[in-house]
N, CA, C and O of each residue as an XYZ file, in Angstrom:
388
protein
N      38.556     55.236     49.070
C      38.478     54.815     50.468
C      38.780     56.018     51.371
O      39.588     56.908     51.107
N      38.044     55.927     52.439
C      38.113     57.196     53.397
C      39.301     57.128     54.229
O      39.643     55.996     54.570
N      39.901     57.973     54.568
C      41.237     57.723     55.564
C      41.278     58.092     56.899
O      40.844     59.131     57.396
N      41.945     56.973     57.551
C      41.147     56.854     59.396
C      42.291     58.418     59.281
O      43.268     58.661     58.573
N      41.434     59.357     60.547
C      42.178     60.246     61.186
C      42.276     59.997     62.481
O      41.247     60.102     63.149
N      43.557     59.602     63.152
C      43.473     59.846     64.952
C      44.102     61.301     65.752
O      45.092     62.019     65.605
N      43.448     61.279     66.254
C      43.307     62.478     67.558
C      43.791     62.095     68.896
O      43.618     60.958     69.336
N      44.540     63.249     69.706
C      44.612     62.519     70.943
C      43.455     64.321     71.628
O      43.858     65.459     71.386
N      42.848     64.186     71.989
C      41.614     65.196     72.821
C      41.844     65.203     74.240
O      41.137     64.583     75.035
N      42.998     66.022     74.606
C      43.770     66.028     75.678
C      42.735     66.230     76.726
O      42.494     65.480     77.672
N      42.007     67.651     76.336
C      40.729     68.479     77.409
C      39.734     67.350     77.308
O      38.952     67.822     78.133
N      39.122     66.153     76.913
C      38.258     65.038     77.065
C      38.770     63.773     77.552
O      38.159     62.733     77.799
N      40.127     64.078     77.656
C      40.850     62.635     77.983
C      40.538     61.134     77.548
O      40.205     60.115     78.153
N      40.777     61.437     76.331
C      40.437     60.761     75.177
C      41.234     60.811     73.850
O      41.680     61.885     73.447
N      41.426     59.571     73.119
C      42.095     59.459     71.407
C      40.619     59.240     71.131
O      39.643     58.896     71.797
N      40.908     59.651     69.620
C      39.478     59.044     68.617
C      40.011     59.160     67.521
O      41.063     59.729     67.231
N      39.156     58.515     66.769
C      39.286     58.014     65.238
C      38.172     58.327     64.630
O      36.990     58.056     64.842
N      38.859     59.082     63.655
C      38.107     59.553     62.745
C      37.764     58.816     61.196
O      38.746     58.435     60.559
N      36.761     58.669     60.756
C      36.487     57.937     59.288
C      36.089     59.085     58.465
O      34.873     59.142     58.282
N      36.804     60.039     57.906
C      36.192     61.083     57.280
C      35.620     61.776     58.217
O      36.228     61.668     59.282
N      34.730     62.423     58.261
C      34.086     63.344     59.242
C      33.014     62.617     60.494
O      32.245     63.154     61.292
N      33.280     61.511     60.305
C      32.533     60.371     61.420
C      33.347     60.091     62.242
O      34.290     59.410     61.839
N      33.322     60.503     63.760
C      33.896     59.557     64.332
C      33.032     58.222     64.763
O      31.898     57.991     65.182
N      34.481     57.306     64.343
C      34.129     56.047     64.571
C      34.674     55.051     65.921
O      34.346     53.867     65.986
N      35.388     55.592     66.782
C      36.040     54.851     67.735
C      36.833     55.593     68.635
O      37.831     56.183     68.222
N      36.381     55.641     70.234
C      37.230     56.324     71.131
C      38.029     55.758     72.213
O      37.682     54.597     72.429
N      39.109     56.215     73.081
C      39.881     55.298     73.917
C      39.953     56.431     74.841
O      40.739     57.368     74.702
N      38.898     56.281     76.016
C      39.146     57.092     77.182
C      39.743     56.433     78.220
O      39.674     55.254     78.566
N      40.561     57.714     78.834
C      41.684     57.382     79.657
C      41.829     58.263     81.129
O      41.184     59.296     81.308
N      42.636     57.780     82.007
C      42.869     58.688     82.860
C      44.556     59.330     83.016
O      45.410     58.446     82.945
N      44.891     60.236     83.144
C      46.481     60.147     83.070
C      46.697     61.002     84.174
O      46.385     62.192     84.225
N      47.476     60.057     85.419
C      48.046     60.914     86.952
C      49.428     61.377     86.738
O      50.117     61.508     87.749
N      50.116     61.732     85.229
C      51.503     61.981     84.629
C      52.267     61.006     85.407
O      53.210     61.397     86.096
N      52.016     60.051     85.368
C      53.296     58.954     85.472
C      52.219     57.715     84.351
O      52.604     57.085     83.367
N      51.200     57.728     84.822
C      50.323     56.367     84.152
C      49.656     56.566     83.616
O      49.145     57.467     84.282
N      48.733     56.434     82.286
C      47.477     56.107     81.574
C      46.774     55.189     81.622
O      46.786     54.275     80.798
N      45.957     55.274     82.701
C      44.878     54.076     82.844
C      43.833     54.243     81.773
O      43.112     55.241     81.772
N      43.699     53.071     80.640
C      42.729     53.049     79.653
C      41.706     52.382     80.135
O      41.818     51.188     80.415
N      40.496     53.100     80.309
C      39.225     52.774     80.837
C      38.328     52.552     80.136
O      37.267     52.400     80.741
N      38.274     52.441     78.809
C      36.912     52.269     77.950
C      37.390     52.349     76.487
O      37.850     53.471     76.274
N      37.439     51.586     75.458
C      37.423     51.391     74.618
C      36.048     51.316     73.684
O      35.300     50.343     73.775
N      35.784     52.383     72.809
C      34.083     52.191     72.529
C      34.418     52.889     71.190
O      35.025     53.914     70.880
N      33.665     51.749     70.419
C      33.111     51.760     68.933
C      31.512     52.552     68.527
O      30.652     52.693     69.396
N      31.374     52.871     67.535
C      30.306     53.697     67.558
C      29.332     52.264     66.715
O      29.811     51.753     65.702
N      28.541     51.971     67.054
C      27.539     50.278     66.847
C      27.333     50.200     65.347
O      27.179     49.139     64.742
N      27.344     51.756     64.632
C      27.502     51.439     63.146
C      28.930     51.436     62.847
O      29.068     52.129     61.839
N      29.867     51.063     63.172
C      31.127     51.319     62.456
C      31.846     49.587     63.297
O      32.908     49.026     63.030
N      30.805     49.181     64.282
C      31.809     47.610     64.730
C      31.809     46.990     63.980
O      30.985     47.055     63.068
N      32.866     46.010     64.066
C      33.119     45.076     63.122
C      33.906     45.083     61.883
O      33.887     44.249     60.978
N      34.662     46.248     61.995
C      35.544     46.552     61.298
C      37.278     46.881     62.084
O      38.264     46.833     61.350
N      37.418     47.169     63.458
C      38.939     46.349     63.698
C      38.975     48.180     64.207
O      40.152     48.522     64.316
N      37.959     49.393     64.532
C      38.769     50.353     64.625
C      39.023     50.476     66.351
O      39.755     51.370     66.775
N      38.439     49.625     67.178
C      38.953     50.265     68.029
C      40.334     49.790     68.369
O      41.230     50.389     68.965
N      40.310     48.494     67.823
C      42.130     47.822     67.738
C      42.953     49.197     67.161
O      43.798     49.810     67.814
N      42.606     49.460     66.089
C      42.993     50.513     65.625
C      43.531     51.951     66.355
O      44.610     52.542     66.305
N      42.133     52.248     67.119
C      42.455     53.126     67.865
C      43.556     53.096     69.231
O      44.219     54.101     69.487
N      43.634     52.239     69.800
C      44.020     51.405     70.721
C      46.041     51.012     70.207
O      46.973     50.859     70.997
N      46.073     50.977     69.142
C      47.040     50.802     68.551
C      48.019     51.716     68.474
O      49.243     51.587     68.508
N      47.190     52.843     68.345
C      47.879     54.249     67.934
C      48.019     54.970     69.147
O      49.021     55.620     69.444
N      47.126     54.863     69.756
C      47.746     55.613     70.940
C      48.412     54.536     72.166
O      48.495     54.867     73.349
N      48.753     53.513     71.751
C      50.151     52.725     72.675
C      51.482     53.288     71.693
O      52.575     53.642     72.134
N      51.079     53.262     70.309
C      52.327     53.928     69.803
C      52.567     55.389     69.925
O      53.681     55.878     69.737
N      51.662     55.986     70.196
C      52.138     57.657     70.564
C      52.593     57.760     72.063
O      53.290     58.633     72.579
N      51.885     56.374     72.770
C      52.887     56.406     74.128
C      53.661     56.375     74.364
O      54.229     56.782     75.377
N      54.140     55.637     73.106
C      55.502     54.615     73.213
C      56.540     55.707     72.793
O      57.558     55.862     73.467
N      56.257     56.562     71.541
C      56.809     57.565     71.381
C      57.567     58.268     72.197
O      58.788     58.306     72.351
N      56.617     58.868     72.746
C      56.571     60.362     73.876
C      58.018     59.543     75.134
O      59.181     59.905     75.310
N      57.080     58.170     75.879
C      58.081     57.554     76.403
C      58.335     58.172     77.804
O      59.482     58.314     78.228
N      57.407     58.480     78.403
C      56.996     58.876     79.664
C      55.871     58.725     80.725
O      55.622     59.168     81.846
N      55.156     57.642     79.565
C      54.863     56.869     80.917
C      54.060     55.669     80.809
O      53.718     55.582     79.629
N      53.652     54.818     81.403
C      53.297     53.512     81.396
C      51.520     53.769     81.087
O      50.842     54.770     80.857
N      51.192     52.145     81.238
C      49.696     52.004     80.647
C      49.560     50.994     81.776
O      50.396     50.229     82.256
N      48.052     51.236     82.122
C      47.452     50.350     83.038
C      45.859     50.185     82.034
O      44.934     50.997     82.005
N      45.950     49.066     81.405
C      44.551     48.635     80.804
C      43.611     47.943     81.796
O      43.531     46.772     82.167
N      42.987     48.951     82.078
C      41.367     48.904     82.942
C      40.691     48.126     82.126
O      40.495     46.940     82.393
N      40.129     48.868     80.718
C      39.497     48.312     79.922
C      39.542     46.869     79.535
O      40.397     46.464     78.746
N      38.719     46.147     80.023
C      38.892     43.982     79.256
C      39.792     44.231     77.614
O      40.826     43.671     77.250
N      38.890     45.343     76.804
C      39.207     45.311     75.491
C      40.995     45.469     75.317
O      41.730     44.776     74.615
N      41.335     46.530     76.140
C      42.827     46.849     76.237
C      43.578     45.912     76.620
O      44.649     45.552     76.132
N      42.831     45.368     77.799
C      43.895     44.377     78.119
C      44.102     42.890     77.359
O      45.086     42.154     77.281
N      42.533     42.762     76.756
C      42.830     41.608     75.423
C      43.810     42.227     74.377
O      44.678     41.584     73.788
N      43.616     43.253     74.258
C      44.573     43.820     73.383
C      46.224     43.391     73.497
O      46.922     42.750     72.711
N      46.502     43.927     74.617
C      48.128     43.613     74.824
C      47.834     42.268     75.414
O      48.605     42.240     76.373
N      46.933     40.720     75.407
C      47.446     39.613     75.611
C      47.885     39.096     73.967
O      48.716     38.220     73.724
N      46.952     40.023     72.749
C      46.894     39.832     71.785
C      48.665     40.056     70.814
O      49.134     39.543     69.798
N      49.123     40.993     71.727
C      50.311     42.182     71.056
C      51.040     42.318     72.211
O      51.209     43.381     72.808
N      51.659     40.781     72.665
C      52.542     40.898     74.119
C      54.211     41.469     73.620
O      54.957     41.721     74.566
N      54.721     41.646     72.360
C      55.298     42.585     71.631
C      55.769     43.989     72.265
O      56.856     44.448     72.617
N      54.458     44.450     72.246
C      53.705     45.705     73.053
C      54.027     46.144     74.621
O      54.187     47.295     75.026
N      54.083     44.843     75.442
C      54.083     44.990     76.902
C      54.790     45.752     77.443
O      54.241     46.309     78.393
N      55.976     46.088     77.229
C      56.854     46.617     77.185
C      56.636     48.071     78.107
O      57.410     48.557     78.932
N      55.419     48.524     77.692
C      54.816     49.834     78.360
C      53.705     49.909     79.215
O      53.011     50.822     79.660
N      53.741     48.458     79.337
C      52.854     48.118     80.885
C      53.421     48.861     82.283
O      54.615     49.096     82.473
N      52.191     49.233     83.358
C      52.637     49.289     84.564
C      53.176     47.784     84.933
O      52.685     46.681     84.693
N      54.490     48.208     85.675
C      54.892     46.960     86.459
C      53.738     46.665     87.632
O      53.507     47.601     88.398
N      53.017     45.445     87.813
C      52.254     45.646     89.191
C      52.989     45.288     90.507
O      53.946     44.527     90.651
N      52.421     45.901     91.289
C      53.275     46.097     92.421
C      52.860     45.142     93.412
O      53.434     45.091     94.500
């Protein structure tokens, strides 16, 4: 079995996931250093249906969560189904104002 690689592609403002030398799934973002607005969640049409952009999406709320400097504003429908999915997670939501 091939092993997912994730990336965070600071200069594209973007994570991706890698399947071996395919990427299979990206999470573009905007970051004003206080917030990461996730704007697009996108699977590559041969690789859907297999759970990577959850995947992707996963990993970089946990490298957020890590770092621990700054919040998430899910633009993206997919993101934000995401954290109704993993309210666990919320935790690193923007408060809305």
């Amino acid at each position: 079995m091939t092993e997912l690689t994730f990336t965070h592609e600071k200069d594209a403002s973007r994570y991706a996931l890698h399947k071996g030398d395919d990427l299979v799934s990206v999470l573009d973002y905007r970051d004003d250093g206080r917030t990461v607005a996730m704007t697009r969640a996108y699977t590559i049409p041969t690789f859907r249906g297999h759970g990577y952009a959850g995947e992707v999406v996963e990993r970089a709320v946990s490298s957020l969560e890590e770092n621990g400097d700054r919040d998430v504003l899910p633009v993206c429908w997919y993101v934000a189904d995401w954290f109704e999915a993993h309210p666990e997670r919320s935790g690193i939501l923007r408060a809305r104002a």
